[in-house]
C-alpha positions in Angstrom: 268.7 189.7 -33.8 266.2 190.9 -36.1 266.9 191.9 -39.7 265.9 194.8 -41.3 263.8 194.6 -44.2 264.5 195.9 -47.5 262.4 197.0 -50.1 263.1 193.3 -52.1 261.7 192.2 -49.1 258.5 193.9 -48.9 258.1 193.9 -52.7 258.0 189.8 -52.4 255.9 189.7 -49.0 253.0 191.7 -51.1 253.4 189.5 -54.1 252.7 186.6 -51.6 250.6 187.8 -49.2 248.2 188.6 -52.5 248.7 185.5 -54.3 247.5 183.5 -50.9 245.1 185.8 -50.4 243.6 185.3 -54.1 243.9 181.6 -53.5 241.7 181.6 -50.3 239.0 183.4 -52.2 239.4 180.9 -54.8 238.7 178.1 -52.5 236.4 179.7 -50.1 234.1 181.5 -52.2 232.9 177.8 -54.0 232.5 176.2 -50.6 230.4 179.2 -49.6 228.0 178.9 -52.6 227.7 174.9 -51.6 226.7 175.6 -48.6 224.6 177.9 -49.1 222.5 176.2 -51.9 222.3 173.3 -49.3 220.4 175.3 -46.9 218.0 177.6 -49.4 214.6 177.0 -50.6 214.1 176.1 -54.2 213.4 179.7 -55.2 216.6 181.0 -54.0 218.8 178.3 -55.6 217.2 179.0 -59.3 218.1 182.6 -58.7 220.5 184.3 -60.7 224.1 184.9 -59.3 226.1 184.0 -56.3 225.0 183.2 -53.2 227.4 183.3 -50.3 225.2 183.6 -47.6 221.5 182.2 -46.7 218.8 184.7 -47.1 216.7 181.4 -45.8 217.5 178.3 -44.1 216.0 175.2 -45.1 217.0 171.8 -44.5 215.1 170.0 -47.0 217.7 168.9 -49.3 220.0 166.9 -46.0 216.4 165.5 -44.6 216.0 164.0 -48.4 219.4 162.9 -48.8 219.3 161.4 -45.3 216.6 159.0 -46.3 218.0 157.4 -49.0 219.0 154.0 -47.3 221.9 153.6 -50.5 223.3 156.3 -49.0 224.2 154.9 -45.7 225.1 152.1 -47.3 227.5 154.0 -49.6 229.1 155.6 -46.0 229.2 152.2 -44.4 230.9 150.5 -47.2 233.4 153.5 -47.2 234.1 153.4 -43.6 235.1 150.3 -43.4 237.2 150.3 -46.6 239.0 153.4 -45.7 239.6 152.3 -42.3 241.0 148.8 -43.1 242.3 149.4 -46.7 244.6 152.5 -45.6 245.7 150.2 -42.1 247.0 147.2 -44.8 248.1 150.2 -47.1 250.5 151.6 -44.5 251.6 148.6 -43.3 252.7 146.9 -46.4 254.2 150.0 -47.5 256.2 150.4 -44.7 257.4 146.8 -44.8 258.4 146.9 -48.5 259.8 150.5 -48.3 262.1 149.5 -45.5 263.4 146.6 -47.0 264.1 149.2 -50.4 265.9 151.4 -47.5 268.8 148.4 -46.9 271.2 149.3 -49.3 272.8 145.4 -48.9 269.2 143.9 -50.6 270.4 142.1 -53.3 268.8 143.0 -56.8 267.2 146.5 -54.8 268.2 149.0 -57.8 266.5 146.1 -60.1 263.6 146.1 -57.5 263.1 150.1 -57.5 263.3 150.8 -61.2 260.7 147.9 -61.5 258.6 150.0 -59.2 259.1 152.7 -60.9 257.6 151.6 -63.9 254.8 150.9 -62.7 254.3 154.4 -61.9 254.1 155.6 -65.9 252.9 152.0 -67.5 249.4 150.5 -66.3 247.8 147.3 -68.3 244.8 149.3 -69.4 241.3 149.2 -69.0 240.2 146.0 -70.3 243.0 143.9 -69.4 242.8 144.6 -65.7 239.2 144.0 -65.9 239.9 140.4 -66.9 242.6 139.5 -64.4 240.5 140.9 -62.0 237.5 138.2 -63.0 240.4 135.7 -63.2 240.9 136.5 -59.8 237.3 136.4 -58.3 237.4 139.8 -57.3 234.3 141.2 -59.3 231.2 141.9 -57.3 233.9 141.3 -54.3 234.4 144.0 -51.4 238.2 143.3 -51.8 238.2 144.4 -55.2 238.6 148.2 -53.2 241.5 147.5 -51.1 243.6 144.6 -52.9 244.5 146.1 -56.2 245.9 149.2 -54.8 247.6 147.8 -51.8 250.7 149.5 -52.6 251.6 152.9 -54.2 254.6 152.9 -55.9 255.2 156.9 -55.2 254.3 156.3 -51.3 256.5 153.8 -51.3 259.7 155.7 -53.0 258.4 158.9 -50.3 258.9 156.5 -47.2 261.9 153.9 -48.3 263.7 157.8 -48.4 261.7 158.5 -45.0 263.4 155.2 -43.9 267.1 156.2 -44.9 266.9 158.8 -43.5 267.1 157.5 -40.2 270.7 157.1 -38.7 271.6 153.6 -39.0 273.3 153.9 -35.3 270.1 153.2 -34.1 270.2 149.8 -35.9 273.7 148.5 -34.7 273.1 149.5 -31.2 269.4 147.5 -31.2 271.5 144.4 -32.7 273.8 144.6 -30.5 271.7 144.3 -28.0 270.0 141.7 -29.2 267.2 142.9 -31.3 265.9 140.6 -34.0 264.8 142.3 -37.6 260.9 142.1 -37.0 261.5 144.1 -33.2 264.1 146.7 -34.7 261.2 147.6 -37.7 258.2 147.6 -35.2 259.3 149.1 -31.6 262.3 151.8 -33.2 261.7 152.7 -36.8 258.2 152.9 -37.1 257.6 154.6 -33.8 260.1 157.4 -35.2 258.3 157.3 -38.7 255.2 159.1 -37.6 255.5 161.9 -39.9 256.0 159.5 -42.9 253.2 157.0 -41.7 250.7 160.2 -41.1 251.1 161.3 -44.3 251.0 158.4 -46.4 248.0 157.5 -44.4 246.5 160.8 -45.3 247.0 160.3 -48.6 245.7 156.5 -48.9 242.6 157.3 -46.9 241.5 160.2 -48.6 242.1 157.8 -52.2 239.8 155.1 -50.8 237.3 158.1 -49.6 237.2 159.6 -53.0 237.0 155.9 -54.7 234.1 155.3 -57.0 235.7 153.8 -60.4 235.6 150.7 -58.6 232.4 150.6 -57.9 231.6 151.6 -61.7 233.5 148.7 -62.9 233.5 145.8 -60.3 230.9 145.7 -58.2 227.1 145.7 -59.6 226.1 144.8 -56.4 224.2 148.0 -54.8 224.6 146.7 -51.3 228.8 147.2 -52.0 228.8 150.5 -53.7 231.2 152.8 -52.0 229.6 156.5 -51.1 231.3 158.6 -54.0 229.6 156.3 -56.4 226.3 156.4 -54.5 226.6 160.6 -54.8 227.3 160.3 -58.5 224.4 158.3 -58.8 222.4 161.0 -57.2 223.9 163.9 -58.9 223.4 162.2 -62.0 220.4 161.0 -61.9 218.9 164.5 -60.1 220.5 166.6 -63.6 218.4 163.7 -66.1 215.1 164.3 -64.1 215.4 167.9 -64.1 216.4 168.0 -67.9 213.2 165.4 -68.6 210.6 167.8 -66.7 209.2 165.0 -64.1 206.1 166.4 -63.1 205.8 164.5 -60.2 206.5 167.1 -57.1 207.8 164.6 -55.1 210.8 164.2 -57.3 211.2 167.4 -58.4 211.8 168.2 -54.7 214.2 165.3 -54.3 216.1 166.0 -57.3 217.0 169.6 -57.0 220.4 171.7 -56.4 219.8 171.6 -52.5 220.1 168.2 -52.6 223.0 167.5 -55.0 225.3 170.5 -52.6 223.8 168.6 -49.5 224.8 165.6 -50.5 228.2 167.1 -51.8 229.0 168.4 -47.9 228.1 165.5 -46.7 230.8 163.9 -48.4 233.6 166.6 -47.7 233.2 167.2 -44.5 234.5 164.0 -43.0 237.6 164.0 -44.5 238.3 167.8 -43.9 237.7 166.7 -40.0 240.8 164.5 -40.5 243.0 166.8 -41.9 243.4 169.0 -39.0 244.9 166.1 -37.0 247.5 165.0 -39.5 248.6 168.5 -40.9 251.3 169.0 -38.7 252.9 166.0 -39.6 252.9 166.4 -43.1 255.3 169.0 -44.4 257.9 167.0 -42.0 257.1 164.0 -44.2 256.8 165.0 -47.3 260.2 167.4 -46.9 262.4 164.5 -45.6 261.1 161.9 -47.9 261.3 163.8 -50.8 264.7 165.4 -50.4 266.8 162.8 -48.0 268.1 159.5 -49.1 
């Protein structure tokens, strides 16, 4: 049956419809203007004003940015730590959150409040710099994906994922026979997919957007993850162009072209994902955050 609208109604429908529509244009409008600086001569970018659209398309700034060989080595790095942290990520969350879901653990409110607190209180700067030497991790590709293993706040989200589920499905698998290890793997996580998208949405766009690490750890170019490779660009583009490098060649590497090139070229892969894991993730983040 459908309901008539009242004037409430369509006083709150405009109020919406014109925040989201604001919001867009707050979004959209700074992606424009990166594109389009990517893709316009040098004249054009040093113009005054915005520029939404090309007037001229040049591809000088992504030919540049595709030659630097640190670069590819900043994507290949990340690749391969996005793919294999956010795999050990999900997994070991899911195991310790579902273990947090049994309400028989012994010492589990001990075990979440302790988790917890790790969520406000971190040992500092410093400090985890020299446990991490203690545990040979500097200058160490593991240095990306051990420390962070586990999020304490993914963990609370799915452990409420997790009871959520009717534990019917539990007693009927023992009774049948099912160990532990086959009741986790082959019934809850196959139901968990919203949870498990989401989370992994979240580690994998943390490990794509990691460069701290790289700061700190690792002064080994050949490991520097891609974020830390296009700070090193952007930073290093602004300090020639404020020092007036007469050289042409890099005053036509190092201009705004190539720092919004090389910004794209760092989005755009993980917007791809998104897509493919959206429809899963209200579900997730809903029942994990209000349920159990």
């Amino acid at each position: 049956m459908k309901v008539k609208k009242t004037i409430d109604d369509y006083i709150v429908d405009i109020f919406c419809y014109t925040f989201l529509i604001i919001l867009c244009i707050t979004i959209i409008i700074p992606f424009l203007q990166i594109i389009t600086i990517s893709l316009s001569p040098i004249k054009y970018v040093n113009s005054f004003g915005l520029k939404l659209f090309p007037k001229e398309i040049v591809f000088d700034g992504y030919i540049n940015i595709f030659k630097n060989n640190q670069l590819w080595i900043g994507y290949k790095n990340t690749i391969f730590v996005t793919v294999v942290g956010t795999f050990f990520n999900v997994l070991i969350t899911c195991i310790g959150a579902y273990a947090l879901s049994k309400k028989d653990l012994p010492g589990r409110n001990y075990l979440t409040a302790f988790i917890v607190f790790t969520m406000y209180f971190g040992g500092g700067t410093i400090p985890t710099y020299l446990m991490m030497r203690q545990l040979h991790l500097v200058d160490n590709m593991a240095v990306y994906i051990l420390p962070g293993i586990i999020s304490s706040y993914n963990m609370i989200i799915t452990r409420n994922f997790f009871m959520s589920l009717p534990n019917s499905l539990e007693e009927s698998a023992r009774v049948d026979g099912a160990g532990l290890l086959r009741i986790f793997f082959v019934i809850i996580l196959p139901l968990s997919k919203p949870i498990i998208a989401t989370i992994s949405l979240w580690y994998g766009v943390a490990h794509w957007n990691e460069w701290r690490a790289s700061l700190i750890y690792v002064p080994d170019s050949e490991k520097h993850l891609l974020q830390y490779v296009l700070r090193q660009i952007l930073f290093e583009g602004t300090l020639k162009e404020e020092s007036l490098v007469e050289d042409v060649r890099e005053v036509i590497v190092n201009t705004e072209t190539m720092k919004n090139a090389a910004l794209l070229i760092a989005t755009i892969p993980i917007l791809c994902v998104y897509p493919f894991v959206q429809k899963y993730f209200v579900k997730g983040v809903m029942v994990g955050s209000l349920k159990g």
